[in-house]
N, C-alpha and C positions, 0 to 999 in steps of 0.2 A: 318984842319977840312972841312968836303964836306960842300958846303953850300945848305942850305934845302928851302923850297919854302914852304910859305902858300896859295900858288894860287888855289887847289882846293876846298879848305874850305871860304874861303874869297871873291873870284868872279864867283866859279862857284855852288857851293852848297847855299850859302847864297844870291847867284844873281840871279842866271836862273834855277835852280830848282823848277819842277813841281810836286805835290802832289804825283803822280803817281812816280816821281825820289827818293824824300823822303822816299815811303815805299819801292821800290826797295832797294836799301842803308841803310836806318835804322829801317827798318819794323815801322815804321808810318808817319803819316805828318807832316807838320811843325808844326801846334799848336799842335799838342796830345806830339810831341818835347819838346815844350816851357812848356808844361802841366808836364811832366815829370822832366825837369829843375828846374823849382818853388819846385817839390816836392824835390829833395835831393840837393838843394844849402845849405841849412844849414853846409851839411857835407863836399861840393865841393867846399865851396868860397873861394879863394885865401887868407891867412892871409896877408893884407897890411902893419903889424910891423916886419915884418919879412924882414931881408935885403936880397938880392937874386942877384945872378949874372948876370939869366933872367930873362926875365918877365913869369910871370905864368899863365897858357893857365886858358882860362876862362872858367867855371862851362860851358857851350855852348859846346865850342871843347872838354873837357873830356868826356864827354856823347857822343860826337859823333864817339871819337876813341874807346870807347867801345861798342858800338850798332854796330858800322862796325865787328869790332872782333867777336864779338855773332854774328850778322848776315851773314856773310862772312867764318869764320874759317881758313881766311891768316892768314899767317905766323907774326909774329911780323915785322919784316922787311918792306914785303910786305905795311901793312898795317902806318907803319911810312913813307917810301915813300909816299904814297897816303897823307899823312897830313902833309910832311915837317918835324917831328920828329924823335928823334931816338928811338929805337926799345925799349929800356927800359924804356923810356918815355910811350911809348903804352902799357908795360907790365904795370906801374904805372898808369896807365888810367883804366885802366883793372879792377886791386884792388882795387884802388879805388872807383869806380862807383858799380861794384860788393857788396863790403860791405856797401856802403851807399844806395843801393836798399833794401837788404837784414834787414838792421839796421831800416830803417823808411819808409819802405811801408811792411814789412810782417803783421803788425797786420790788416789791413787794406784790406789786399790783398793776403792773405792764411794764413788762419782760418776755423776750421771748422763753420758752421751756429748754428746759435741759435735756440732754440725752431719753432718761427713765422717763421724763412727760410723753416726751415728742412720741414715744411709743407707741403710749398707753392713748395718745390724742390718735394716732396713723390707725391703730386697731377698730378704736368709735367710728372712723370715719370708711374705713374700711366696710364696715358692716352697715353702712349707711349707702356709700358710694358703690362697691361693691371695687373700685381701684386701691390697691395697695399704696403705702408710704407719703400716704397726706397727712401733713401735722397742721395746716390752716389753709383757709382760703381769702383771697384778696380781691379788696373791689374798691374802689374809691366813691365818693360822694363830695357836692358843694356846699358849704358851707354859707349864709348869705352875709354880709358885712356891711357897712359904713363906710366906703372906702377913702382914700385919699384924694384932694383935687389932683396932688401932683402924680402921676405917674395914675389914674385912676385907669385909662384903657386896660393895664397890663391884668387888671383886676374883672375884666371885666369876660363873663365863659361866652361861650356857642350857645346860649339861650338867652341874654343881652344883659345880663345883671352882673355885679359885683359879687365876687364869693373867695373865699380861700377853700382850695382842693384838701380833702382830707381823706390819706390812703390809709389802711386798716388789712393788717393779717388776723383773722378770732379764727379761735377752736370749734368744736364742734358743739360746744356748749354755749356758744357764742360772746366768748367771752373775747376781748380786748389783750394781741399778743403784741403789735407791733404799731407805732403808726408813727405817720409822716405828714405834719401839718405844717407849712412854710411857703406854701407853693400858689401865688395868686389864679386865680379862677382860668384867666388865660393858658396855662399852662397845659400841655399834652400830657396825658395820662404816661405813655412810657417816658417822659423825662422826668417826672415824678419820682415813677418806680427806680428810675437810673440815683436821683441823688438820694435815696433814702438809704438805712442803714440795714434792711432788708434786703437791699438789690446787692451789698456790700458783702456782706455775710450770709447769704443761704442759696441754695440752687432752686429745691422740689417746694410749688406752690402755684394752690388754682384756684378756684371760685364757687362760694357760697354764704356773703357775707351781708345780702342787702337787710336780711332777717334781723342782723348783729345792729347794723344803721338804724332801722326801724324802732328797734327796740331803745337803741339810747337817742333818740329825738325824741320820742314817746314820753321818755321823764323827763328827760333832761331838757322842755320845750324852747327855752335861752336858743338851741339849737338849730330853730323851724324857720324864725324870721331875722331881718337883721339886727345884730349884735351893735348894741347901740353906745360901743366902746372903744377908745381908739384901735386901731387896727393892727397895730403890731401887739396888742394885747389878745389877739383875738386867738393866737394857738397856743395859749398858757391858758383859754378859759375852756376849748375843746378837750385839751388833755387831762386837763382837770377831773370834764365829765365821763371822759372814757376811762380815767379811773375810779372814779366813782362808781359806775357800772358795773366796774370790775368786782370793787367792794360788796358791791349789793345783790350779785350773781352770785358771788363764793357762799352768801349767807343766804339763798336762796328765796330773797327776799320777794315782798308779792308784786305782781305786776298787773296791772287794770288794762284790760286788753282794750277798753275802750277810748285810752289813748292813744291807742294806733289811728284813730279816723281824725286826729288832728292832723299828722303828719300825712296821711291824703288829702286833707284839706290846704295844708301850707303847700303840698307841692303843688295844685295848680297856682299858687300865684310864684312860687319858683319851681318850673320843672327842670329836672336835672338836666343837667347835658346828658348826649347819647357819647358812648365810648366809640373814640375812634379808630377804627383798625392800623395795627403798627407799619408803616410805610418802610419802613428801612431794611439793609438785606438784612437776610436771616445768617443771623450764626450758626454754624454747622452742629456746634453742642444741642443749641434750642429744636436742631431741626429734626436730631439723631433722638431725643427725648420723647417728640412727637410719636417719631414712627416707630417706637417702642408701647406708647400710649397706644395709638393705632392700632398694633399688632397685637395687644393683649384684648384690646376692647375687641377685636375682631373674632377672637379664639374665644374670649371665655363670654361671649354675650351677641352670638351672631344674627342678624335678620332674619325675623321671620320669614319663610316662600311662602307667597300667596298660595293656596289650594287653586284658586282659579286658573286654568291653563288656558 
């Protein structure tokens, strides 16, 4: 058996790490860390009646082998090097931490708002858009994947690759209110929007979301390339991250703008599908909505006349 080292974790992350090396490494700092820790130990503490041949990495190191994976997108390998473990150990960090995000921060931290939000979010965006009664905007993006041999076409978008579809309503803060990740890359954007539990329950919603996208591929880089995990695993590790985001938004954590040129980088080797315009009749609700939109955008925001006659 190789022998393995906890020396990065142990004397140089836990020792001489600066705030700044923190969110390099795990997209936040060390309390917003120790903030995140408290919140899913429930799910991560070691059972001490349980006899074990080693000792079991502590709620601390689990969370830190998966915040590297999400933030990083090494290889398992890779990433068990860096902490002295073996790579299935790091896949078991993974699922773990993943599901107990997932389990006890979603209510919390992607939901849609309640009445008093939806407000307070209509008023932000109001002063932004200058259209009244916006509480979020919706946009979808591809997710890239490892897909299945069997059924793999189904998986595959209108740019030739393998992806799961992932729809998204955020505020104007760009935070993460709604989302809908089940849907192979194949899929049309409105039959998306038709099974998700947004199309179920809300009427009024538009678009200003790719900022929101950007910004969680940016940390969350696991997000850029393919997800080198089986594939029905792959929308318990997306929502994972857009609560996570969620987390580190509310605590207005810092963001290094110069991770945005990765996610321009990753999209030329997958560029998004183009959205395709909805073919089907129009409902008379959707059309009546429009020429309301129409008539106010016309009234309170009308075309300049040229001077030139």
């Amino acid at each position: 058996m190789k022998p393995r080292s906890n020396h990065f974790w142990q004397e140089i992350v836990l020792c001489t790490y600066t705030d700044s090396d923190w969110i390099e490494s795990f997209r936040m700092s060390a309390k917003i860390f120790n903030d995140l820790c408290f919140l899913l130990r429930p799910a991560l503490e070691p059972k001490p009646l349980l006899l074990k041949s080693r000792e079991s990495l502590s709620v601390e190191k689990q969370v830190a082998v998966a915040l590297y994976k999400l933030a990083s997108c090494a290889e398992y390998r890779v990433v068990g090097n860096v902490f002295g473990i073996h790579k299935s150990t790091v896949k078991k960090c993974l699922f773990r931490v993943v599901n107990a995000v997932n389990h006890l921060m979603m209510e919390d931290y992607l939901q849609m708002p309640n009445i008093y939000k939806t407000s307070k979010i209509a008023i932000n965006f109001e002063m932004i858009s200058h259209i009244p009664q916006i509480f979020g905007c919706i946009d979808g993006t591809h997710i890239p994947i490892l897909a299945p041999s069997e059924g793999y076409r189904d998986f595959v978008n209108r740019k030739g690759w393998p992806s799961y579809v992932l729809q998204a309503v955020v505020d104007n803060k760009c935070r993460f209110k709604n989302i809908c990740v089940r849907h192979p890359g194949s899929t049309y954007d409105a039959a998306v929007l038709k099974d998700s539990s947004l199309y179920k329950n809300v009427k009024n919603i538009i678009p200003q979301v790719e900022m929101a996208f950007g910004r969680l591929k940016a940390r969350w880089r696991i997000l850029l390339k393919r997800i080198d995990v089986d594939h029905t695993f792959v929308p318990n590790i997306v929502s994972c991250c857009c609560i996570l985001q969620n987390f580190l938004e509310s605590r207005n954590e810092q963001f290094f703008q110069q991770w945005l040129n990765d996610v321009v980088e990753a999209e030329i080797i997958y560029p998004q599908p183009a959205n395709i315009i909805n073919q089907e009749r129009d409902d008379i609700s959707g059309s009546t909505i429009r020429k309301h939109l129409t008539d106010y955008l016309s009234n309170n925001f009308p075309l300049r006349t040229s001077v030139l006659r």
